[in-house]
N, C-alpha and C positions, 0 to 999 in steps of 0.2 A: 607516643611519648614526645616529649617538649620541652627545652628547657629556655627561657628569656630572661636573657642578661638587662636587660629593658622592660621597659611596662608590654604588659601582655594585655592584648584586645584581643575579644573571641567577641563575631558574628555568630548567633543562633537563628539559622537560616535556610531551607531548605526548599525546592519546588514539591510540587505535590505529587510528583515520580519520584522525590526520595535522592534525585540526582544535586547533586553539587558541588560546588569547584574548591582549590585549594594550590596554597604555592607561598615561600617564603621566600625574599631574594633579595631583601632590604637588609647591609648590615647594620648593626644597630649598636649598641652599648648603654652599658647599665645609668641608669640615671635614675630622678626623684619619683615618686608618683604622687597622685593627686586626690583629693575625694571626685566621688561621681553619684548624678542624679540619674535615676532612672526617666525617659521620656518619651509621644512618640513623634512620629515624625513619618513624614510621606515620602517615598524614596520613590515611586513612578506611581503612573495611573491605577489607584485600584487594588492598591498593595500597601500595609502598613508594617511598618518595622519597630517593634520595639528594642530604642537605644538610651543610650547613658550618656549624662552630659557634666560638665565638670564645674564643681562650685566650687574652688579651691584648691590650696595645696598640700599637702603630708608632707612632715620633714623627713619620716622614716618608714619603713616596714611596708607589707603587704596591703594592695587593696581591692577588693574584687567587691561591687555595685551593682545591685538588679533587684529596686523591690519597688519597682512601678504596681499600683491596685492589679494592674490588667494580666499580670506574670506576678506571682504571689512566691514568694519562700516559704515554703509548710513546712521543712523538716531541715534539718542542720544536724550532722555528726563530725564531731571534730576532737581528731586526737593529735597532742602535740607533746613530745619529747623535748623538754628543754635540760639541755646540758652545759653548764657553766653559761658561755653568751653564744652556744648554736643552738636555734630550736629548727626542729623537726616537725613537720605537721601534714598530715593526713586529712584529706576533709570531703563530706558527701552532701550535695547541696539538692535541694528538690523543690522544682519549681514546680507550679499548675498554671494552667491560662483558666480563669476563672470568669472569661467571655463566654457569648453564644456563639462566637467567629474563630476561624483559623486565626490565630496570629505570628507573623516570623517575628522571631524572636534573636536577640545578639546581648552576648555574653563580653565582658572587658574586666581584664583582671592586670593593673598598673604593677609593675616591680622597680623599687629601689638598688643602685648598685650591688647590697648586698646581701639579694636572695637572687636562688637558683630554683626554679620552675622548672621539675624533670617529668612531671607525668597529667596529662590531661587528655582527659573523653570525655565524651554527654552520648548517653544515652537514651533514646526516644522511639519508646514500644517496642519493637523489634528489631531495632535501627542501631547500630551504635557506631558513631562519628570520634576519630581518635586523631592527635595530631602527633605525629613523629619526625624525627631529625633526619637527613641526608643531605649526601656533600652537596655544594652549594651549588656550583657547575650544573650536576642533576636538576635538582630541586627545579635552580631556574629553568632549563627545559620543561620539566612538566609544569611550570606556571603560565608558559606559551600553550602547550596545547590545555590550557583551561579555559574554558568559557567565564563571564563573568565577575573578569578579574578587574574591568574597568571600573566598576561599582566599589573597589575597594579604590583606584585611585580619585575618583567624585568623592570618598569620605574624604581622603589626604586632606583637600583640598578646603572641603564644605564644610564640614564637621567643628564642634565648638570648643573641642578637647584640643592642649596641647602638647605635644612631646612623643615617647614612643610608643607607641602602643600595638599589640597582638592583635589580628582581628581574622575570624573564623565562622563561615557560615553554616551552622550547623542546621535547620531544618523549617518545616512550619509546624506548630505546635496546634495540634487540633481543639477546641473545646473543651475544658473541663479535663484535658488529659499533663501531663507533667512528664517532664527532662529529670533528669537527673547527671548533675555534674560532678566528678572525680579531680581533685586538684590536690595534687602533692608538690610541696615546696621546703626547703629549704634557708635559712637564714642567720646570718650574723644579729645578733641582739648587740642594739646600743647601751651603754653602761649609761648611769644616772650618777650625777655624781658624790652620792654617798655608796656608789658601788653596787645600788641594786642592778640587775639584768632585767631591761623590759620587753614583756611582749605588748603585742597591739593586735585587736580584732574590732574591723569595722560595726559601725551597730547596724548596718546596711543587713548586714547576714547574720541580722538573728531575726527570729520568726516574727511573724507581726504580730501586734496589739489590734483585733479588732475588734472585740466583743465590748459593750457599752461597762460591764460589769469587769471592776478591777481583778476580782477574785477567779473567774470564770475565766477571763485572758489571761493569769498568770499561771493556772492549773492548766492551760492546753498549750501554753506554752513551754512550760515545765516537761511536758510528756513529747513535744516533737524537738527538743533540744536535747542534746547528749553528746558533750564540750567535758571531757578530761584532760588533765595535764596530768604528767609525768614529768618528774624534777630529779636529775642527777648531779653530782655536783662534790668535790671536798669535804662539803659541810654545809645543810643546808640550814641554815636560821631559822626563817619567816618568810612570810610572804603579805602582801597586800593587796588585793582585788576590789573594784570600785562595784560589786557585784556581791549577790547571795551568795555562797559555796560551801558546801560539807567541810569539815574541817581536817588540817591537815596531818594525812595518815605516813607514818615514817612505815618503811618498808625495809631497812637493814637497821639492826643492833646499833650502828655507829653512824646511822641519822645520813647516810650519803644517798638515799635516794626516799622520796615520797612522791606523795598522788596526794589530786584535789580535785573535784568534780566542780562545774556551775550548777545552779539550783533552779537560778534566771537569767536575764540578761542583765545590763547594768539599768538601774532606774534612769529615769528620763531619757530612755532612749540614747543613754551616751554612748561611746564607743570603750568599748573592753580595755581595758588596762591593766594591766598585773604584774608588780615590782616582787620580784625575787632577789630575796639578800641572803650571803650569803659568809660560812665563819671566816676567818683568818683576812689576811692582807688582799686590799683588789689591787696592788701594784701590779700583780703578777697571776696569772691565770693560765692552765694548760690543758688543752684538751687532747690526749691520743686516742686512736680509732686504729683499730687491726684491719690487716690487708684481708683485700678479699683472694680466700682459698683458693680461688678458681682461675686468681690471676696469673701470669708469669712472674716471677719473681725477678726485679729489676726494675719495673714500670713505676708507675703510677699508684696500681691499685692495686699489684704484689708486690706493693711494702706497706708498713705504720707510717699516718699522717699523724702531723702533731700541731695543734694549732694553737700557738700563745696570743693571749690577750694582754696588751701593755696600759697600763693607767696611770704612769709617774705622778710621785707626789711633788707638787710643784710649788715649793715655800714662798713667800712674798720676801723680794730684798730688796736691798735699798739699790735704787742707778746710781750706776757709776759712771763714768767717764768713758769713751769709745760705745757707748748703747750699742748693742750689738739689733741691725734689722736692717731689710733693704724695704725702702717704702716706695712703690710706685702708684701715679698718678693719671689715670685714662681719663681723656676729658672729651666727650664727643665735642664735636668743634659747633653745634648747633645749640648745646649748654653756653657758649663763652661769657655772654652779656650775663647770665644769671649765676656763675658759677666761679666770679673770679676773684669775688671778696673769699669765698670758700677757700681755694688755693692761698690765699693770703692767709688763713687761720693756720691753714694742716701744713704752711711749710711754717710757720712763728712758734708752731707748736713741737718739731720734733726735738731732740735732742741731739746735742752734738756728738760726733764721732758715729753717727748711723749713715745708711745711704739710702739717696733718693735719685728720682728721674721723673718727669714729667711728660707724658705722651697725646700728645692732639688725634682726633681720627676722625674720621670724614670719609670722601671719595678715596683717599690716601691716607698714611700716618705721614705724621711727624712726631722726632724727639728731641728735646732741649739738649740731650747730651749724647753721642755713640752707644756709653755706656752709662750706670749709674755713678754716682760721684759721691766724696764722703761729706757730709753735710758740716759745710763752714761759714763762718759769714760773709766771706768773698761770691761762694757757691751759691747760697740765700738769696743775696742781693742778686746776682746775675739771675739768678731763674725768676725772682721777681720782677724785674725789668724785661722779663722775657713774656710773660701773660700776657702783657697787653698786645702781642705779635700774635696773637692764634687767630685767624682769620674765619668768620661765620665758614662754613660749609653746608649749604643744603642738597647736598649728593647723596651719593651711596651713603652706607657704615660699609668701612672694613674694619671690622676687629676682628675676624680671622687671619686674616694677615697680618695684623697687631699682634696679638696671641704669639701667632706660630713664631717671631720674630723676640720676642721675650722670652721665651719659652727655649728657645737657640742657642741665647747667650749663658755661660756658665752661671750657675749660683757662686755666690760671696761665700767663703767658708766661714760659718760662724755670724752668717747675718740672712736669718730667715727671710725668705723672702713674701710681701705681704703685699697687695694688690688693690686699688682704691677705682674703680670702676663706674663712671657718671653716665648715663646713655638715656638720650632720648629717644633715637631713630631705632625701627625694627630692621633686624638683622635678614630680609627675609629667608632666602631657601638655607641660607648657612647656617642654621642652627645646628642638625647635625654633627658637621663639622667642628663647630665652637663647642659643642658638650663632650666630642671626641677627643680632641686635643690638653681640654679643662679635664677630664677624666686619668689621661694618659700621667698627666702628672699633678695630680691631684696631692700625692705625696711629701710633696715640692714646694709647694706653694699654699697661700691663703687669699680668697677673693672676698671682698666686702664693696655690693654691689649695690649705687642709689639710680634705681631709673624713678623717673617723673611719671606722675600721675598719667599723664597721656601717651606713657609709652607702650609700644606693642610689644615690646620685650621682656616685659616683667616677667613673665614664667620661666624662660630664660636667666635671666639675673639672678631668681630666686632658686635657680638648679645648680647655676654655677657656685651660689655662694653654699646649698647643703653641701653641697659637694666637697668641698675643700674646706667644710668648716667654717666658714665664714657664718658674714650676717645680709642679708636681703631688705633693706629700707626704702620704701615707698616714699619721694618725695611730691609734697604737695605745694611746695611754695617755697622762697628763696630764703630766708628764714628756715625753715626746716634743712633744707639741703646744707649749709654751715652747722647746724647744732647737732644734725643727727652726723655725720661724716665727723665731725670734733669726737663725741660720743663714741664710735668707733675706733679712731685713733687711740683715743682710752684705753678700748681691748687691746688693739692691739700692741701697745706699749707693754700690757702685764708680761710675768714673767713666763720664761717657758724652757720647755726639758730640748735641749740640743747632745749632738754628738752622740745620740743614740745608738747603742750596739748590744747583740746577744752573746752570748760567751756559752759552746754546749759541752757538758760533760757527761759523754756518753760510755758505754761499759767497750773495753778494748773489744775491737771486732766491728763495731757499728762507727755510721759515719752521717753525719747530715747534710744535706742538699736545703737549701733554701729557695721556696717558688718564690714566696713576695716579702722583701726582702724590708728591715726595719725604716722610716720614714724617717727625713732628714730633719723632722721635730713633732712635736707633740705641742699643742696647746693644753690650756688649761682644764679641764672638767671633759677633756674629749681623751677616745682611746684608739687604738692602733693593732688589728691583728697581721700575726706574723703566721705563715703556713711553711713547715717545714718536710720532708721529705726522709723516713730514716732507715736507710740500707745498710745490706752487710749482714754477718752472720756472727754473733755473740761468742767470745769466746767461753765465757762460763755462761751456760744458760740458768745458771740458779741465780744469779745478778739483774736484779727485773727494776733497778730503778736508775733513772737518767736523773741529770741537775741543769738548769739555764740560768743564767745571770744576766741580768738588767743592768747596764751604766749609762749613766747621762752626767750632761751638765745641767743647772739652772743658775745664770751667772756665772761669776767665778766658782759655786759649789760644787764639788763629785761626791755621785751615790749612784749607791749599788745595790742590785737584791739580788737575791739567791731564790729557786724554787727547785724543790724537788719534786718528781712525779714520776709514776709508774707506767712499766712499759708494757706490763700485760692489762689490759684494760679490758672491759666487758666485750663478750662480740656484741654489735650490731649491723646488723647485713644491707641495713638503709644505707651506709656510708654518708653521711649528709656531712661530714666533714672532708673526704673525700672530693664531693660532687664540689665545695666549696673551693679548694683548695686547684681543682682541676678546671674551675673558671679563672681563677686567679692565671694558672700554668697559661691555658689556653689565647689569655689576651694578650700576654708575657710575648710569647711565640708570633702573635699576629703584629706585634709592637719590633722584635726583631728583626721583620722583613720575611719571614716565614713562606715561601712560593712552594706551585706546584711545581718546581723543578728542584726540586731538595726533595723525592718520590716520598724515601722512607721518612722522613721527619713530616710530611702533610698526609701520609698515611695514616700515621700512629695519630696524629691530631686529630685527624678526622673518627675514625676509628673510637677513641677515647672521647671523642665528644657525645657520641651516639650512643654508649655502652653504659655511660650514665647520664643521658639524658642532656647535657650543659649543650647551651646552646654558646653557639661561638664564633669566631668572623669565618669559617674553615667548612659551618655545616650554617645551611637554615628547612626552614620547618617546612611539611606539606601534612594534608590532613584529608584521612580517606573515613566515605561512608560506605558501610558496607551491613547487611541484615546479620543479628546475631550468629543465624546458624550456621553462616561462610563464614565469620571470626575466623583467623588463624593467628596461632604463636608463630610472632616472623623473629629471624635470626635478629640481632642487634647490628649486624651491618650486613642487608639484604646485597648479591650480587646485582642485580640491576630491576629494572623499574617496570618489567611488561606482567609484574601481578596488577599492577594497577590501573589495568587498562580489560581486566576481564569480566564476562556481563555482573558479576555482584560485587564489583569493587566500583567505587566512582572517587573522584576525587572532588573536593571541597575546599571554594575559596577561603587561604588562610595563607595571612601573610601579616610582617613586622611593617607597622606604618610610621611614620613620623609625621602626626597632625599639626596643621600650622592655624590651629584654631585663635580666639581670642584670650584677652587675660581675663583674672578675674575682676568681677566692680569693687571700684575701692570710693571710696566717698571719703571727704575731706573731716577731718577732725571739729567738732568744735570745741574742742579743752583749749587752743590756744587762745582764741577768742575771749574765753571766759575768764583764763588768767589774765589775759589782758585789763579786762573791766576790772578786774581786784587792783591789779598795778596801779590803775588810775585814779581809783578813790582811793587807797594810801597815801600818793605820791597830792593828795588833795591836804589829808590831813601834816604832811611836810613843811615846817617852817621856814625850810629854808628857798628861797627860789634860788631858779638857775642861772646862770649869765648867759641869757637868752640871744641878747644883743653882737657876745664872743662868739658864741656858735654859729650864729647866722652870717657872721665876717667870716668865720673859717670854713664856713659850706661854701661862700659864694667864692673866696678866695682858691677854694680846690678846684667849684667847678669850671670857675676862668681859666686856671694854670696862671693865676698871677699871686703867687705870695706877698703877703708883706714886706714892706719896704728892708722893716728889722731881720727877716726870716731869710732874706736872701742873703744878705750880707753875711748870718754866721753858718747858714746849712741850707742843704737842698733835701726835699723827703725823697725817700728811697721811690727808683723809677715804678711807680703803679696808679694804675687809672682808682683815683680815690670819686668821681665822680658817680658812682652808680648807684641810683636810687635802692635803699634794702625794703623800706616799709611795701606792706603790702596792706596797710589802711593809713588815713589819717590820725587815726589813735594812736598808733604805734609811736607815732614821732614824739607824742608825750610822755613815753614811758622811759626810755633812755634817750643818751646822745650819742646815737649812732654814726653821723661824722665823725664827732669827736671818740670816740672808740674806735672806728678804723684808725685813724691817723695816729693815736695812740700802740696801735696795735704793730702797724708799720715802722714805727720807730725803734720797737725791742730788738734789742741787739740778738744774733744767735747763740749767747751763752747766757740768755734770760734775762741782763740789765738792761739799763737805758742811759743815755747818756744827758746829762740838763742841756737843756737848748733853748730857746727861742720856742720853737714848733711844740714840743713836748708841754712848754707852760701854757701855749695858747692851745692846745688841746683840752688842757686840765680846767679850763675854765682863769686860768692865772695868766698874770705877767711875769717876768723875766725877771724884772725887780721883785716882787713877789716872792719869789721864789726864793732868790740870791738874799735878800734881807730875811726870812724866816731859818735861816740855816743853822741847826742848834749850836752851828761851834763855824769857829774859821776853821778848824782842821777836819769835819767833814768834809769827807770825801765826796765830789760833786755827782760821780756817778752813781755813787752809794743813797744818796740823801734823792736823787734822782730817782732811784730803784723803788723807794718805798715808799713816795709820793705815788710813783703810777700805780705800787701794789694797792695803798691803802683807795686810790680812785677805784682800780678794777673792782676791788671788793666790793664797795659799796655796788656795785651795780650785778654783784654776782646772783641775787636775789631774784634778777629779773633774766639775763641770759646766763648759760653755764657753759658756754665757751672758753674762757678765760681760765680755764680752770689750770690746764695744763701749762698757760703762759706764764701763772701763777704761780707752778709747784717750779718751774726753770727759773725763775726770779727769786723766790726763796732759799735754792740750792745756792744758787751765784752770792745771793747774800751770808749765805752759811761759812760761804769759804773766805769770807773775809773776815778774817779775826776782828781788826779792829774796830766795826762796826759795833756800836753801843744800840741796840733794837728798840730798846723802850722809849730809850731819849727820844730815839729818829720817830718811831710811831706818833707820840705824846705829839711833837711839832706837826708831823703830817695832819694828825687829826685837826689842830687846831687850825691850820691853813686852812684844810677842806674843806670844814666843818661837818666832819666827820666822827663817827662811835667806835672805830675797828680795835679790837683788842690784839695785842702785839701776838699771841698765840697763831696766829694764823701764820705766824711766817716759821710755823716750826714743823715740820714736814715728818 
C-alpha cells in the first residue's frame, strides 16, 4: 500500500531471479504533475528499460503514462465514485510486451496536491510486487541494505522529467507475457466555473487504436475497456463527456445518485473529460463520511469527516480608494537591463492606497523597503529612482532565501497578498525546498511567475504558480515581458472574496475540530476546501442535520450563505474523504514542528498514515516482491522489518525522487510579427505623419541625460533610466513612439493625472505653447486639460499596445472626481490638437 502526496514514479523492473530493491526516504510534497511519453532508453550494456519522458504540463488531476508500441495497454477497468468534488477511483491496467525480447519495463504515475495514492501492486505471473508505507527511520534503513538503489539516484540526475516523482522497480517482463497494475487513488475535483465538478483521465490509458479499420479498432476496443462512473451528489443535473457513453441512469427517486458507462475513448485520441453539474447553489458544498467502526472513537477515523467546498460569488464593484492588495515585485537581478521599463508600467499602474515592495535576487536578496509600503506618490517616486540601483548579478539565484523571508513577515489584514516573480536563472538543487515553502502557504498567497524563454526554471514557475492559483507566462522578448506582467496585474486587480470564515451549527452534544482551516481569500472562478473533524455524542439522536455558514467580504460588501446537510450519510468503507482530510491533518503536524520526541503524537502520525495508506513527512514507502503463494495479509503497522529479509520476500527499489530534468520546448510566437506587419500598412494608409524630428530630439535628449534647455528650467523627469532600447526589430519603431510613451508614461502622477509641463508637451509630439494656447477656457484646470490630452494620446495608440490600459482606467477615475471638468469640451480640443478621433465615452469607466 502507498500513498504520494507528490507525483508517484514506479520503475517496472526486475532481474531474471525475480529479486529486486526497494526503499523511500525522500520527503517530498504534493505538487503539479505533468503529461508523459512513453520511451526507451539504454540504462547499462545489454539491458533496455522501458521509460516515460515528459512533454509538458497538467494543471490538475492524475497522470499515470505507459503506451510505448513495445509495452502495449490491452485492457483498462476503471471505476470511479464521484461525490460532489471527491472522486474515488479504482483502476486495473494490463500491459503485454508484445516483443520477441525480455523487456524491463517502469511504471510513473505523476500526483497533484490534491490526490492521495493509497494502494498500488503489479502483478507479473506469479509474482506479485506491492509497495507499502513504514516509519521513515525504518524505511531508510532498509533502503541501505538494498542493492541498486544507485540507479534510482543516475535517474535523479539523468532523467528528462521534472519534479516529484515515485519510481519502483518492478520486474522484467518476458515476451508476449503482461503486468497487470492495481492503482487506487483518491482526489479533490477542481470546480469549473459555472460549477461543474471535473474529472480528467489521460488518453495515454485507454487502449490502443491499431487495426487499420476504424470499425474493427473501435469494436475491440469497446470490449477491453470497462470505465464506469458512479455520481452522488444533493442533486445531480447533467453531465458532459467528450466521449461515447450509455446514458445517464438515475438510481434513487430524488435523482441523488446515478451511473454512466464509456462506450469508447474520446475521439481523436483526446484525453477524457467529464463535467458534472450539479442542482442548487455552488457557493457552498458539503460532503460527510461516517467513521470507520473499527476505529476508536476520538481519532481521526472514529468520528465523521465533513468536507466543505467554498466557491464565493464574487460581484464586480466599482474601486475605491485605499485598493485593498499587497503587490510584490521579485526581479532576478540578471533580468535588470530587460525588465525595468516593466517595473516602470506595474508600479504607474497600481492604485493608490494598496502596497507594494520590490525585491532584487541574485547570489543575495535585496529589498527597496524592510517592509512593504502603502502605495503614494512620494513611495512611487522613490522606488523609481530606486531601479536603476539593481546591480547585474550573475551568481547564484537565491529565492529560497527570498521566499522564506517574505513568507516571515506578517500579512496586511485586508490586503491579499500577491506575488510578481521574474527569473531567469535555475534554481538548481533547491527546488524542493522552493515548492515546500510555496506549498506551506499556498493559502496565503498568489504567485504569478514570467521566467524567459531560456530559463531552466520554467516547470518550477509553472508549479509555483498552479499552485497558489496563479498564472505561468513564458516570456519570449522584452515586449512580451511588460504586456504580459501588465495583463496579469489586470487579474490581479479583480475583485475578491476576503475575511473569510465558517460558522457551524451543530446539534447540542457535537462539536467541530477544523484540520485545514478557511484561506485568507478566494480568488475569482477558484474554490477552496475546508475539512472538518466532528466529535462528541448527540444529545438527541433523532437530530441528523448540522448547518454551516459562509461570510466574506468582496470590497466594502458582506454575504453570507447558509447550507444545511445531513449527518447520517451513506456508509462508504473506501473513506476517500477521510484518506483526504488525514493528508491535510498530517502535513498540519509535520508544519508544526511535530518530532520523534513527542512519542505519542509521532506514534499516532505514523500509525494513521499507514492505516490509510497517506503517505506523509512521518512515513515513506518500501516495496516488497514476493511469489503469489507466500502473499501474506500483514497487519497495517507491522512490529518490525525481519519478514522482509526471508527467502520469498525481497525487497524492490522504490523510492520518491525529485528529477531535476529539463523544461519543456517552447518556441517563439509568430502572431506578434504578423500584427506587427498589419500595424504598418495601416499606419501606411494614415494621413497624418508624426513629428519625427520631436521624437528623435527627445530619444537623443534622454539618452544624453541632457534635457532641453526649456525642460530644465521648469522640471526634472522622475529618476529613471529612460535609455533602454524596447524594439526587438526595426519594424517596431514604426509602429508607435516608444520613447515618447515611456516618458509619457513616467510623468503620471500616482492618482492617474498628469501635470502640463514642458516634458509632457514634448512627449505628445507638441510644444508648451501649443498646448497653453489650445486650452478650451482660461479657467481650465491645467492639470485637468493635461490629464486628457495624455488620455486622448494613450488611446490612440491603445490599438497597438494594451499596456496603458490600467493607466487609463486611473486617469479617468481622477478625472471623474473632479466635478468641474466639462469632458466633451476638453475631448472636442484634445482631438483637434492631436489630430485625433477618440470619442469622449472612453473616459467613462
Amino acid at each position: 500500500m502507498l500513498t504520494a502526496s507528490g507525483t508517484f514514479h514506479c520503475y517496472l523492473s526486475a532481474s531474471a531471479t525475480g529479486t529486486s530493491v526497494v526503499g523511500l526516504d525522500t520527503q517530498l510534497f504534493p505538487t503539479t504533475s505533468r503529461h508523459l511519453k512513453l520511451k526507451v532508453s539504454r540504462v547499462q550494456p545489454g539491458s533496455l528499460t522501458t521509460v516515460v519522458s515528459s512533454s509538458g504540463f497538467f494543471q490538475r488531476g492524475i497522470q499515470f503514462f505507459s503506451s510505448y508500441p513495445e509495452v502495449e495497454l490491452e485492457t483498462v477497468t476503471v471505476n470511479v465514485t464521484i461525490h460532489d468534488f471527491v472522486a474515488d477511483v479504482v483502476s486495473e491496467l494490463v500491459f503485454r510486451n508484445m516483443q520477441q525480447v525480455s523487456k524491463e519495463t517502469m511504471f510513473i504515475f505523476p500526483v497533484d496536491s490534491n490526490t492521495v495514492v493509497h494502494t498500488f501492486y503489479a502483478t507479473l505471473g506469479d509474482t506479485r510486487i506491492e509497495a507499502m508505507l513504514w516509519e521513515k527511520e525504518e524505511a531508510q534503513q532498509l533502503c541501505k541494505a538494498t542493492s541498486g538503489m544507485e540507479n534510482l539516484r543516475y535517474l535523479q540526475n539523468q532523467w528528462d522529467l521534472w519534479g516529484p516523482v515515485f519510481a519502483c522497480f518492478l520486474g522484467t517482463l518476458p515476451p508476449n507475457r503482461e503486468v497487470a497494475i492495481s492503482l487506487c487513488y483518491v482526489q479533490e475535483l477542481p470546480m469549473q466555473p459555472d460549477g461543474a465538478a471535473q474529472f480528467w483521465w489521460p488518453r495515454e490509458l485507454f487502449p490502443c487504436r491499431k487495426d487499420i479499420s476504424w470499425i474493427s479498432s473501435s469494436k475491440k476496443m469497446s470490449e477491453n475497456l470497462h470505465f464506469s462512473i458512479c455520481l452522488k451528489a444533493h442533486g445531480v443535473s447533467h453531465i458532459a463527456i467528450n466521449s461515447s457513453y450509455t446514458p445517464l441512469q438515475y438510481t434513487t427517486p430524488d435523482q441523488t445518485s446515478a451511473e454512466v458507462s464509456l462506450k469508447l475513448p474520446p475521439w481523436m485520441q483526446d484525453d477524457l473529460n467529464l463535467l458534472v453539474y450539479y442542482r442548487g447553489s455552488h457557493t457552498l458544498s458539503a460532503v460527510v463520511e461516517r467513521k470507520d467502526p473499527k476505529a476508536p472513537p476520538g481519532s481521526l477515523l472514529g468520528d465523521p469527516v465533513v468536507m466543505v467546498t467554498l466557491m464565493p460569488s464574487i460581484p464586480e464593484v466599482e474601486p475605491s480608494p485605499g485598493h485593498p492588495g499587497e503587490f510584490l515585485f521579485l526581479m532576478d537581478c540578471s533580468l535588470f537591463k530587460d525588465a525595468q521599463n516593466t517595473l516602470l508600467f506595474l508600479l504607474k499602474s497600481l492604485p493608490l492606497g494598496c502596497y507594494f515592495n520590490i525585491y532584487s535576487f541574485g547570489a543575495t536578496f535585496k529589498a527597496f523597503y524592510l517592509q512593504s509600503v502603502e502605495y503614494t506618490e512620494e513611495s512611487m517616486d522613490n522606488a523609481l529612482g530606486r531601479i536603476s540601483s539593481i546591480c547585474p548579478d550573475l551568481g547564484g539565484c537565491d529565492l529560497l532565501g527570498l521566499l522564506r523571508s517574505i513568507y516571515s513577515t506578517p500579512l496586511r489584514h485586508g490586503h491579499p497578498r500577491q506575488l510578481f516573480i521574474f527569473i531567469q536563472r535555475k534554481i538548481s538543487s533547491e527546488e524542493e525546498a522552493v515548492m515546500a515553502e510555496v506549498y506551506r502557504h499556498r493559502d496565503h498567497h498568489r504567485c504569478f511567475c514570467f521566467p524567459t524563454n531560456s530559463c531552466d526554471s520554467f516547470n518550477l514557475s509553472q508549479a509555483m504558480a498552479l499552485e497558489t492559483k496563479g498564472e505561468c507566462v513564458c516570456i519570449h522578448s522584452r515586449m512580451d515581458m511588460t504586456s504580459e506582467a501588465v495583463r496579469c496585474l489586470q487579474r490581479a486587480l479583480q475583485p475578491l472574496a476576503s475575511g473569510i470564515s465558517l460558522r457551524w451549527e451543530l446539534p447540542p452534544g457535537l462539536e467541530v475540530s477544523v484540520i485545514r482551516k478557511a484561506p485568507e481569500m478566494i480568488f475569482q472562478r477558484h474554490q477552496s476546501s475546508i475539512y472538518a473533524q466532528i466529535h462528541g455524542q448527540a444529545e438527541d439522536p433523532e437530530v441528523g442535520e448540522a448547518a454551516v455558514t459562509l461570510q466574506y467580504h468582496v470590497g466594502s460588501q458582506s454575504f453570507d450563505y447558509t447550507l444545511k446537510f445531513s449527518l447520517s450519510p451513506s456508509a462508504d468503507n473506501r473513506l476517500p474523504v477521510h484518506r483526504l482530510a488525514m493528508m491535510h491533518l498530517l502535513w498540519k503536524l509535520a508544519w508544526e514542528g511535530t518530532s520523534r520526541t513527542e512519542k505519542d503524537i509521532w506514534h499516532n502520525a505514523v500509525k494513521s498514515s499507514i492505516s490509510l495508506g497517506v503517505q506523509s513527512p512521518f512515513t515513506s514507502s518500501v516495496a516488497v516482491c514476493m511469489k503469489q503463494r507466500d502473499a501474506w495479509h500483514h497487519d497495517p503497522l507491522p512490529l518490525d522489518s525481519s519478514m522482509f529479509f526471508s527467502p520469498s520476500c525481497n525487497l524492490v527499489p522504490c523510492q520518491l525522487l525529485w528529477l531535476r530534468g529539463f523544461r519543456p520546448v517552447w518556441f517563439k510566437s509568430t502572431k506578434f510579427w504578423m500584427v506587427q506587419k498589419c500595424q504598418f500598412f495601416l499606419e501606411k494608409l494614415d494621413c497624418k505623419a508624426t513629428d519625427t524630428e520631436a521624437l528623435t530630439q527627445l530619444s537623443a535628449s534622454c539618452k544624453d541625460g541632457e534635457p532641453p534647455l526649456e525642460e530644465q528650467a521648469m522640471e526634472e523627469l522622475p529618476a529613471f533610466n529612460m535609455s533602454w532600447d524596447w524594439t526587438i526589430s526595426p519594424l517596431s519603431t514604426r509602429l508607435c513612439d516608444f520613447s515618447g510613451l515611456r516618458v509619457v508614461v513616467a510623468l503620471q502622477k500616482a492618482n492617474g493625472s498628469w501635470a502640463l509641463t514642458t516634458a509632457l508637451a514634448f512627449a505628445l509630439g507638441l510644444s508648451k505653447a501649443d498646448v497653453e494656447g489650445q486650452r478650451p477656457s482660461e479657467d481650465v484646470q491645467p492639470t485637468a486639460w493635461a490629464t486628457v490630452l495624455a488620455l486622448v494620446w494613450l488611446h490612440q495608440y491603445k490599438w497597438k499596445v494594451s499596456w496603458s490600459e490600467l493607466l487609463e482606467a486611473k486617469a479617468c477615475r481622477w478625472l471623474q472626481d473632479q466635478a468641474e471638468v466639462q469632458l466633451d469640451e476638453y475631448v472636442e480640443a484634445a482631438n483637434s490638437l492631436l489630430g485625433c478621433f477618440v470619442e469622449p465615452t472612453i473616459f467613462r469607466i
